[in-house]
C-alpha positions in Angstrom: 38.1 -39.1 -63.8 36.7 -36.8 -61.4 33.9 -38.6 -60.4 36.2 -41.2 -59.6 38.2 -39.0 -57.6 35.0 -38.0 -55.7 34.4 -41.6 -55.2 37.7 -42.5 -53.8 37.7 -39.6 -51.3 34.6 -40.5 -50.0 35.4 -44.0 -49.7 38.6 -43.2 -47.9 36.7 -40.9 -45.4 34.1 -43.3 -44.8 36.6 -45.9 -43.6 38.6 -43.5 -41.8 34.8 -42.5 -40.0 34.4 -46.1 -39.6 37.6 -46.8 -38.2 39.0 -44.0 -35.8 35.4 -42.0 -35.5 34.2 -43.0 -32.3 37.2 -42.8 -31.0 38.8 -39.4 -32.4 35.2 -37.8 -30.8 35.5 -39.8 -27.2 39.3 -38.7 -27.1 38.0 -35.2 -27.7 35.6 -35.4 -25.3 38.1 -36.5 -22.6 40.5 -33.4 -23.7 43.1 -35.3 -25.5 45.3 -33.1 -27.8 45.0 -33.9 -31.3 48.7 -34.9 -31.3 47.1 -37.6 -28.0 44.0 -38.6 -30.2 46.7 -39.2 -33.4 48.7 -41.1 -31.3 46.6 -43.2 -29.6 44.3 -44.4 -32.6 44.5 -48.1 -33.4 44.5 -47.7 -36.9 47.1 -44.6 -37.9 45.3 -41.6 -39.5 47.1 -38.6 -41.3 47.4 -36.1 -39.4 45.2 -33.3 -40.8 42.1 -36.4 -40.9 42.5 -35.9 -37.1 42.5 -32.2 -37.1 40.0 -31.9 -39.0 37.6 -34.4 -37.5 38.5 -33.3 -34.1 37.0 -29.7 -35.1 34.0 -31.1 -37.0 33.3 -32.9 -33.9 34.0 -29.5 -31.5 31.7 -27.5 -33.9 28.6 -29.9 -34.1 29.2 -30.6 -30.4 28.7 -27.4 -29.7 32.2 -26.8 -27.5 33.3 -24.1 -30.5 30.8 -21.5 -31.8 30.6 -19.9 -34.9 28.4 -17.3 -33.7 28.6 -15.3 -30.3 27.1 -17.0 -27.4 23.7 -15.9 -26.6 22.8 -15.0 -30.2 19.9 -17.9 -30.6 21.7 -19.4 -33.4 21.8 -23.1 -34.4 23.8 -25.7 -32.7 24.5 -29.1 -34.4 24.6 -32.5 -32.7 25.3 -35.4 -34.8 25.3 -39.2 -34.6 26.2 -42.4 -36.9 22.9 -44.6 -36.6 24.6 -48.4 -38.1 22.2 -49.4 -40.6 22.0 -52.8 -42.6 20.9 -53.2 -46.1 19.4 -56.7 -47.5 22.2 -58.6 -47.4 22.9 -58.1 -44.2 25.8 -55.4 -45.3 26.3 -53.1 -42.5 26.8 -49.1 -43.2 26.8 -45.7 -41.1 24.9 -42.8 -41.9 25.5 -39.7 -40.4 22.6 -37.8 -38.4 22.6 -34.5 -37.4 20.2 -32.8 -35.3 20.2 -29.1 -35.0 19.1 -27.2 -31.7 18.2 -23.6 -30.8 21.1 -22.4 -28.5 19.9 -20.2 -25.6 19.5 -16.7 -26.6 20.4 -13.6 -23.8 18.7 -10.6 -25.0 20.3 -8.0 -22.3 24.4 -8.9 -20.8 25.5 -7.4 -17.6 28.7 -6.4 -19.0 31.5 -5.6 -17.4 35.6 -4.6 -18.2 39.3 -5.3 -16.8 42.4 -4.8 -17.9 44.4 -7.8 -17.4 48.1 -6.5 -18.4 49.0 -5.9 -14.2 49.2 -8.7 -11.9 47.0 -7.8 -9.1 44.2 -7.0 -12.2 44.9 -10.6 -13.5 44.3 -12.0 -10.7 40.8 -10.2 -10.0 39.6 -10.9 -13.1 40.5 -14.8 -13.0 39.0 -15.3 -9.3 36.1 -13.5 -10.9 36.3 -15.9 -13.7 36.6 -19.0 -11.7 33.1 -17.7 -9.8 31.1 -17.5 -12.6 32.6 -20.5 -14.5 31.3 -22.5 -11.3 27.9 -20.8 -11.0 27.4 -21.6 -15.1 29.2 -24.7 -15.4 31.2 -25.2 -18.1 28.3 -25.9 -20.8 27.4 -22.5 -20.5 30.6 -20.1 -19.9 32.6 -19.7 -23.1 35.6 -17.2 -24.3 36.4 -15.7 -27.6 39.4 -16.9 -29.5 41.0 -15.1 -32.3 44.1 -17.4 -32.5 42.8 -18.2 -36.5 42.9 -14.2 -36.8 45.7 -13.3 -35.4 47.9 -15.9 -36.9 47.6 -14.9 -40.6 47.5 -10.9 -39.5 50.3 -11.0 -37.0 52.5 -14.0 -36.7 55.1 -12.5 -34.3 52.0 -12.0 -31.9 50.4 -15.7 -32.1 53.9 -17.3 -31.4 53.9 -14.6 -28.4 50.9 -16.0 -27.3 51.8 -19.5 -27.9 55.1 -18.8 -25.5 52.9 -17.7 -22.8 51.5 -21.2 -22.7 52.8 -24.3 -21.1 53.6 -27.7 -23.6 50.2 -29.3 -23.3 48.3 -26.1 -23.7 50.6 -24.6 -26.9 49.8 -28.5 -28.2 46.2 -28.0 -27.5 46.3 -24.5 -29.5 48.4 -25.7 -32.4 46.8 -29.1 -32.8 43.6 -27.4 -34.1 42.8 -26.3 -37.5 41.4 -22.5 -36.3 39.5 -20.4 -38.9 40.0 -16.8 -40.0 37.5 -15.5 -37.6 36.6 -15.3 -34.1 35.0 -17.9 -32.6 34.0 -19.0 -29.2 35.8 -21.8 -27.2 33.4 -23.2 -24.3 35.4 -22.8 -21.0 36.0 -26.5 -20.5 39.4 -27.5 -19.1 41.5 -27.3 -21.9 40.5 -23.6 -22.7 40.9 -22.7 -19.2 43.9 -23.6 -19.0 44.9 -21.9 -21.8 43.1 -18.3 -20.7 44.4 -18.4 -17.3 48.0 -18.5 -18.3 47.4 -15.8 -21.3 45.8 -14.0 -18.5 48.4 -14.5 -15.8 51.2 -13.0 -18.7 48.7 -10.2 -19.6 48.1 -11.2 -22.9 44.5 -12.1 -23.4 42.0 -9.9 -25.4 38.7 -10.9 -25.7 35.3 -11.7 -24.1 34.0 -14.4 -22.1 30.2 -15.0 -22.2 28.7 -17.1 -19.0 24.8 -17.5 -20.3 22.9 -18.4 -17.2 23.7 -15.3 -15.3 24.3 -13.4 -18.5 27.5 -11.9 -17.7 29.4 -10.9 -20.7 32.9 -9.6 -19.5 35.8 -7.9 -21.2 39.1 -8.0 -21.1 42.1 -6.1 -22.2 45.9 -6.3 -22.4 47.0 -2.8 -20.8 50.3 -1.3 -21.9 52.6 1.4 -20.2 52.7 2.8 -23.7 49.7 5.7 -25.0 48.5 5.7 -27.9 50.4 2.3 -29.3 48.2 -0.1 -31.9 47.3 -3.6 -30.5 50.5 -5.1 -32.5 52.9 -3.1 -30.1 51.0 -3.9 -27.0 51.1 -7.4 -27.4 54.9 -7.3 -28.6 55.7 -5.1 -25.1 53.0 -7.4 -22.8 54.9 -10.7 -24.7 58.4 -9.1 -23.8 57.3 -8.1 -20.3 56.2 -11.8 -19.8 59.3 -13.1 -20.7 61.8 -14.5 -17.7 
């Protein structure tokens, strides 16, 4: 019975590879939402099969990391090669192909504070600088949204109603672990820092790996000596019309 269980689940995501695949990863690639790519799919998916295969596809790709930028750890490409077998039958097999990301050994690292206005705005003209000297392929941010979302929910629905509809849809649309991990700055994320930003409300670093700037940032709070739970509850409320 279990075998058979096995069988039909790997059946069932073999034709969903074979029939939305290429398509759920070119979607991604464009910066479709996974609510977009689940919409637009000829043949209708559940859901969660398009979560998850959109963050597969983000992970091997190499737009999310696992480990912090710089650290010379693996990055995974993969491909479906189309094979046939002797009767002309024709089947996919998945290739993957696993690179050496570029390891910085020495960041010039630098820190804002990003609760003020005039400070937000510094540090995002400084971010738009060195997101156009690196390019996007090699400027990424953290993002704890996985953390924070099991550990404080009233914070990730703060942060969430900083963002505009597609960004919030681009956010909840994807299946985000219990860790940090790293977001390449490509549009979509962006977006998404420069309005946390603009509101005050985005902790983290962002990592541009051909300069090898490494920069910080930090909600500040009119409030001494308050954990990182109030200061995102006053920034939130502060951002608030």
């Amino acid at each position: 019975m279990e075998g058979n269980r096995y069988f039909q689940e790997a059946l069932a995501n073999f034709t969903q590879e074979a029939a939305n695949g290429g398509a759920i990863r070119h979607l991604a690639d464009l910066g479709y939402t996974v609510k977009q790519i689940a919409e637009r799919l000829d043949f209708p998916a559940p859901y969660e099969k398009v979560r998850q295969a959109v963050w597969e596809h983000l992970t091997v790709s190499g737009v999310i990391l696992r480990q912090e930028p710089g650290s010379g750890g693996h990055k995974e490409e993969a491909a479906y090669v189309k094979e046939y077998d002797r009767y002309g039958k024709a089947t996919f097999r998945r290739v993957v192909k696993r690179d050496e990301t570029l390891a910085v050994a020495c960041w010039k690292t630098s820190s804002f504070l990003v609760g003020q206005k005039p400070d937000a705005q510094r540090f995002l003209a400084i971010l738009r600088a060195k997101l156009e000297e690196n390019g996007e392929e090699d400027s990424y941010a953290s993002c704890d949204f996985g953390v924070t979302a099991r550990a404080d929910l009233p914070g990730y629905e703060c942060l969430l109603g900083a963002l505009d509809e597609k960004a919030q849809e681009y956010i909840t649309g994807l299946p985000w672990e219990g860790r940090r991990v790293y977001h390449r700055l490509n549009v979509s994320m962006t977006a998404v820092l420069e309005q946390l930003c603009e509101k005050g409300l985005y902790e983290g670093e962002c990592f541009f790996l051909k300069t090898k700037d490494r920069i910080r940032t930090m909600a500040a709070s009119p409030f001494q000596g308050e954990n990182r739970e109030d200061r995102s509850t006053a920034n939130c409320q502060k951002g608030r019309p």
